[in-house]
C-alpha positions in Angstrom: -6.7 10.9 3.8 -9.6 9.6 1.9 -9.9 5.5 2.2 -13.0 5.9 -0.4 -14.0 7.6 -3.9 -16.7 9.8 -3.4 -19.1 7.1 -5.8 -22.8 6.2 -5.1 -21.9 2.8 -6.4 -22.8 0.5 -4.1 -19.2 -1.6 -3.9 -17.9 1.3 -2.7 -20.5 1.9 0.0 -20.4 -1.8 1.2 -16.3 -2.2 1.0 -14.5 -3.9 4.2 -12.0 -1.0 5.4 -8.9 -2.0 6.9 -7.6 0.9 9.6 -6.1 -1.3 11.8 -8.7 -0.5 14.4 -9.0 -4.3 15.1 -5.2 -4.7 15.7 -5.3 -1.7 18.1 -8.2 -3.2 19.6 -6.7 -6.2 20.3 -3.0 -5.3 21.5 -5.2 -2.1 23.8 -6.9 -4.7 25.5 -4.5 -6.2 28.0 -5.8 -9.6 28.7 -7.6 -10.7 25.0 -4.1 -9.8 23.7 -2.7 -12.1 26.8 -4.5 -14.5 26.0 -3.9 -14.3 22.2 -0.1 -14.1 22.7 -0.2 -17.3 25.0 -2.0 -19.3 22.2 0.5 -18.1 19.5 3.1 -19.0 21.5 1.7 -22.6 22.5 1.5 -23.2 18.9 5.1 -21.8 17.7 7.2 -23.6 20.8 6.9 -27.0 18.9 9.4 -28.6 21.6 7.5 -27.0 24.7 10.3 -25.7 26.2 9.1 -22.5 26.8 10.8 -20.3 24.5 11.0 -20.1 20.8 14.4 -21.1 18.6 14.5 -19.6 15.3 13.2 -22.0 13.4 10.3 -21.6 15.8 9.5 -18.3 14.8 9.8 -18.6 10.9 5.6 -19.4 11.0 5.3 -16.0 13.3 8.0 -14.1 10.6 6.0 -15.4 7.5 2.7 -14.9 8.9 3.7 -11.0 9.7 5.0 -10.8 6.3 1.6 -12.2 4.6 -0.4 -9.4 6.9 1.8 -7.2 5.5 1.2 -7.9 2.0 4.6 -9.2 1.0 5.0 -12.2 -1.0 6.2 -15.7 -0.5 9.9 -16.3 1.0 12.2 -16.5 -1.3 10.6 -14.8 -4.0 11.8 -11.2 -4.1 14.9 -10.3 -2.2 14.0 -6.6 -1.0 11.1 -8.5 0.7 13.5 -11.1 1.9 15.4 -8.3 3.4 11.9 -6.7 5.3 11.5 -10.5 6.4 15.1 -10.6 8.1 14.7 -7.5 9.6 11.3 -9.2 11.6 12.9 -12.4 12.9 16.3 -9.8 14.0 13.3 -8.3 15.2 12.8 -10.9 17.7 16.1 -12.3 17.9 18.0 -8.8 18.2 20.5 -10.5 16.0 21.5 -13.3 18.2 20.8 -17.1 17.4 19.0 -17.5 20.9 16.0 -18.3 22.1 13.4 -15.9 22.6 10.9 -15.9 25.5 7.8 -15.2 26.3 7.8 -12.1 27.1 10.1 -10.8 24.1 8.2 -12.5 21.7 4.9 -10.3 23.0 7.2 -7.1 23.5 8.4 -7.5 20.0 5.0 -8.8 18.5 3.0 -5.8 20.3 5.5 -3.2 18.5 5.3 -4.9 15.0 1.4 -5.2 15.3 0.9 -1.9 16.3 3.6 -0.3 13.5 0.6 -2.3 10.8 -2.2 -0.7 12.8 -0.7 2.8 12.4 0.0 2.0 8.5 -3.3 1.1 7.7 -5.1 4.2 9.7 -2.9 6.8 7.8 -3.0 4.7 5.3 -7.1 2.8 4.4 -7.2 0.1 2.5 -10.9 -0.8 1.0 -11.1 -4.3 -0.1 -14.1 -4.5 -3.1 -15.6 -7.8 -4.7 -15.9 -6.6 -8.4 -18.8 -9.0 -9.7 -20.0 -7.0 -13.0 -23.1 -4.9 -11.2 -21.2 -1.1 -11.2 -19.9 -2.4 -14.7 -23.6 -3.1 -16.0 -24.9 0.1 -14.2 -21.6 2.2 -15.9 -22.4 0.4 -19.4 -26.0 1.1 -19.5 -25.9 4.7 -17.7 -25.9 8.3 -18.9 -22.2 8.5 -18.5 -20.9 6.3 -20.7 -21.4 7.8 -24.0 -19.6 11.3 -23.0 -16.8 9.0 -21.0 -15.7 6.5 -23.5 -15.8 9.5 -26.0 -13.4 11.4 -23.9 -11.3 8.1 -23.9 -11.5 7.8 -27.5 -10.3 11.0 -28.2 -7.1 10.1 -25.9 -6.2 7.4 -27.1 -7.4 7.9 -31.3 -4.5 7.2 -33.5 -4.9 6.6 -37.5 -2.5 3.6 -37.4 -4.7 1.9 -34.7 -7.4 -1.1 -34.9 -10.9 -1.2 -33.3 -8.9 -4.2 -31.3 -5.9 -2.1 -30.0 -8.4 1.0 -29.1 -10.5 -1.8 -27.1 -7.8 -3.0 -24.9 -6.5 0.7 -24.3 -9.6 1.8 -23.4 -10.0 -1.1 -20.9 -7.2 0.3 -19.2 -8.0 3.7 -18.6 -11.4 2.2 -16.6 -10.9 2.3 -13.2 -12.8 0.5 -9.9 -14.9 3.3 -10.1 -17.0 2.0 -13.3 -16.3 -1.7 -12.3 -13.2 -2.6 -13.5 -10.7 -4.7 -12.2 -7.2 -3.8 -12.9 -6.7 -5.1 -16.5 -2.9 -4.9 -15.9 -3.4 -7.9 -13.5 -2.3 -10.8 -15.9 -5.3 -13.1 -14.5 -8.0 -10.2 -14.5 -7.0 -10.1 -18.5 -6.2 -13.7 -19.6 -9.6 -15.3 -17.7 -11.7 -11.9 -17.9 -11.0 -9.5 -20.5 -9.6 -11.7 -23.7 -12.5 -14.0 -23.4 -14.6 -11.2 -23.9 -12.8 -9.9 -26.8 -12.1 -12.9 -28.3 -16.0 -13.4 -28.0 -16.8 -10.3 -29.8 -13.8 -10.5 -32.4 -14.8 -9.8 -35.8 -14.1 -9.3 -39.5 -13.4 -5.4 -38.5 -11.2 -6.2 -35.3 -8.5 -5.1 -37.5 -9.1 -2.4 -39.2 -9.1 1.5 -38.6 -12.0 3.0 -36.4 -14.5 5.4 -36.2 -15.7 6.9 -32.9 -19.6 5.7 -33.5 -18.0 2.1 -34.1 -16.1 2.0 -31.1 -18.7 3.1 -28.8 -21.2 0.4 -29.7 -18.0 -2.5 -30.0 -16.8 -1.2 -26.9 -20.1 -1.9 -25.2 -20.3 -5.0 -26.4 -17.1 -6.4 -25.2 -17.6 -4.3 -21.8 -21.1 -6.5 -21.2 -19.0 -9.5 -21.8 -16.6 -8.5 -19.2 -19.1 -7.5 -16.8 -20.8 -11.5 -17.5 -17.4 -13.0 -16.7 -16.9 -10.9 -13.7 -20.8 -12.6 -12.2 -19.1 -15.8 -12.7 -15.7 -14.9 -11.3 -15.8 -11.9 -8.9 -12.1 -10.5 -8.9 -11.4 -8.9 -5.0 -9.5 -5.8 -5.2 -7.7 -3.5 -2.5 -8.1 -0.1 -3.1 -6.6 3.1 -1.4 -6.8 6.7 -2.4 -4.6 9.0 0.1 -3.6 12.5 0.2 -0.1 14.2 0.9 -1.5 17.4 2.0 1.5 18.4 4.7 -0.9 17.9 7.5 1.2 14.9 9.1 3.8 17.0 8.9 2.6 20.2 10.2 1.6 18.0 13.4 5.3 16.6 13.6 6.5 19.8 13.7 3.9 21.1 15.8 4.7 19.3 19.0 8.6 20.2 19.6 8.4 17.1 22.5 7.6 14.4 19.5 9.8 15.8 17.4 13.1 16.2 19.5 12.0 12.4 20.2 11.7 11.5 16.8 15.0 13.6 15.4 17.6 12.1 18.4 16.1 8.6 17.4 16.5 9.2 13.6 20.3 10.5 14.5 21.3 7.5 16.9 21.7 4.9 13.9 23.2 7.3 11.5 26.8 6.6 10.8 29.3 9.6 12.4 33.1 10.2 12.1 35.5 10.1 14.8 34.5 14.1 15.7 30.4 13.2 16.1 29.7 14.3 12.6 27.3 13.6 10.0 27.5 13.9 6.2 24.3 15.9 4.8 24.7 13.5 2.6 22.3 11.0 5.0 19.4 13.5 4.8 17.7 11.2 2.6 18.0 8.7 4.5 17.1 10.2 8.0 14.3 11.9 6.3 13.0 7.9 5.2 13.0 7.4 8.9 10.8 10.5 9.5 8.7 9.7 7.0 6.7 7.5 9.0 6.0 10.0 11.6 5.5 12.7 9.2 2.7 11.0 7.6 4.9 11.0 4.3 5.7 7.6 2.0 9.2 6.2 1.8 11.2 7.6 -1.1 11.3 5.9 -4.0 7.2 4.8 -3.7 5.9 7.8 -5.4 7.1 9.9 -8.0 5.4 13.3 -7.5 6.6 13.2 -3.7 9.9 12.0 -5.2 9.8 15.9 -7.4 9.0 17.3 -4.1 11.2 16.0 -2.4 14.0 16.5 -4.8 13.0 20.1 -5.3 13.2 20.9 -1.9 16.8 19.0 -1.1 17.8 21.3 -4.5 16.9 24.4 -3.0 18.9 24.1 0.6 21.6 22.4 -1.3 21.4 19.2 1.2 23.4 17.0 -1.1 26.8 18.5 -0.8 28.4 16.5 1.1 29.5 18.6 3.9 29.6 17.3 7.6 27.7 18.8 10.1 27.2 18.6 14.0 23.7 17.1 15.2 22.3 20.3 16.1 22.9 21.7 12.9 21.5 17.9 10.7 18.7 18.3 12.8 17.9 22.0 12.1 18.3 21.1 8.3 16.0 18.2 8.3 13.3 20.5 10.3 13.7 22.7 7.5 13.5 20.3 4.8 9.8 19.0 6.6 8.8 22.5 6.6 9.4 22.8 3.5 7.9 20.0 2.3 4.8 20.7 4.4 4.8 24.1 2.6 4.6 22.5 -1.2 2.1 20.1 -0.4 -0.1 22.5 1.4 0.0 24.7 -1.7 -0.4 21.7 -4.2 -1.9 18.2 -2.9 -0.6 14.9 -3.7 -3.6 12.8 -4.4 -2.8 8.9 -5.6 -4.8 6.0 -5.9 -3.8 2.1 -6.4 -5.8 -0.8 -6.8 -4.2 -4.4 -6.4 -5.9 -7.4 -7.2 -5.8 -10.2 -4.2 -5.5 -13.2 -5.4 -5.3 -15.1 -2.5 -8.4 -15.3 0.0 -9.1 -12.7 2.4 -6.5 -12.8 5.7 -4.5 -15.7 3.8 -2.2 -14.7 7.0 -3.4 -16.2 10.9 -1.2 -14.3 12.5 -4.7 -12.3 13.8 -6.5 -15.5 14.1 -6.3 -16.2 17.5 -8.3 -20.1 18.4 -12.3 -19.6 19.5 -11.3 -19.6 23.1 -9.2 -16.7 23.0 -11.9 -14.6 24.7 -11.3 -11.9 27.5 
């Protein structure tokens, strides 16, 4: 998977990548992560008596959640849910104590699970200050782009305004844009620069000649705004071509390993049976291994997926013994592996951060946490 467009632009060439190689480092080395585990816990065991209540450990669960890009506690229940499921984490659903120990044990798995998320899965963080956008505006390529654009979007009933702000959209990191579906990148970026630019036309019909030269001119106004007020902005491109999958499948050892895990939280009836009806689910649980996103994250995987479950006719309802929901779901993998070989999944996001970089400490160990 690609962390990076294939631009020359130099905010590409000078993005910070997140692969998690840093967290690896630090849990791979025995005593920095030692040491870093005995400051955490100094500074979570308020009462000092050696282990950590639940209350405790609500910094440690909030901090994880921040790494992870979640928001706030409290804000959005599904991520309230992934925030529960940490602390049981540590607390394997008892209100006790945890130690030492199990709060490294628990802390190494959860750190290493981000790690192996963010090398299958890049993220490149970019400081949008206007430079690409100036280089974009004043380049060869603009004229044949916004064209192109102009012709998507033309409609007779729309005004030079409405083409502007459609066309704003459809720029990517690539030529300098932020995302102008972030509410802050468009009130304090792009409508100041339209509303500096509006004029006695800004309503009426449009011509491609006008646009292109009143599209420039609001564009310079962005890329102005964006020297004042840099907008940082994580962006990943991956692709689902089955090759995760192909090495799941490849080693039998991993895969036994990862099937009998998959099957051991599955509800069964009172004869050990499964309904195929929890394929989607155990195939979730795969996912991870098989280099694939969770269901429901993107919607060409989602037709993939759906085609495939379609064609084996996995949603009928019928039980089935282990052996035989674990031959189906190999089937389903190789199946999958089969379609996305043939035809490549290729997405891209780009998220605006709006806090600072590592708003989390959780990887901020003190000065003095040296090996």
């Amino acid at each position: 998977m690609e962390a990076v467009l294939s631009s020359k632009r130099k905010s590409f060439s000078n993005g910070q990548v997140l692969d998690g190689s840093n967290i690896t480092e630090l849990v791979g080395n025995h005593q920095v992560f030692g040491n870093f585990v005995d400051h955490k816990f100094r500074e979570l065991d308020r009462d000092g008596d050696g282990k950590l209540s639940v209350k405790e450990l609500q910094p440690a669960v909030a901090d994880i959640g921040a790494a992870l890009g979640l928001p706030a506690q409290g804000i959005n229940p599904e991520s309230d849910h992934i925030y529960s499921e940490v602390l049981n984490e540590f607390t394997h659903g008892k209100v006790e104590k945890v130690s030492k120990a199990e709060f490294k044990e628990v802390l190494s798995d959860i750190l290493l699970g981000m790690a192996a998320g963010l090398k299958r899965d890049p993220i490149l963080i970019l400081r949008i200050d206007g430079e690409d956008l100036f280089e974009f505006v004043n380049g060869p390529s603009y004229e044949p782009e916004m064209a192109s654009i102009f012709l998507e979007i033309k409609s007779p009933n729309s005004s030079l305004h409405d083409h502007i702000v459609e066309a704003m959209g459809k720029l990517t990191v690539e030529q300098g844009i932020p995302p102008t579906s972030d509410s802050w990148v468009f009130n304090n970026i792009v409508d100041p620069a339209l509303q500096s630019q509006a004029g006695l036309a800004w309503d009426d019909p449009v011509s491609q000649e006008i646009f292109l030269t009143e599209f420039r001119k609001v564009v310079l106004r962005v890329a102005e705004h964006l020297k004042e007020q840099p907008v940082i902005v994580a962006h990943s491109q991956n692709t689902f071509d089955g090759t995760g999958v192909r090495r799941l499948l490849s080693s039998k050892l991993e895969l036994e390993k990862t099937l009998n895990s998959t099957l051991e939280n599955l509800p069964k009836d009172r004869k050990g049976k499964m309904s195929k009806d929890h394929l989607r689910l155990a195939l979730d649980v795969v996912s991870p291994s098989a280099g694939l996103p969770p269901f429901g994250a993107i919607e060409e995987m989602d037709k993939v997926i759906g085609e495939v479950f379609k064609m084996i006719d996995a949603d009928n309802g019928k039980m089935v013994k282990d052996e035989e929901f674990k031959k189906m779901l190999t089937e389903i993998l190789g199946s999958i592996m089969l379609q996305l070989e043939g035809n490549p999944i290729s997405v891209s996001s780009n998220s605006v951060v709006h806090e600072p970089l590592g708003p989390s400490t959780l990887l901020q160990p003190s000065s003095g946490v040296t090996a």
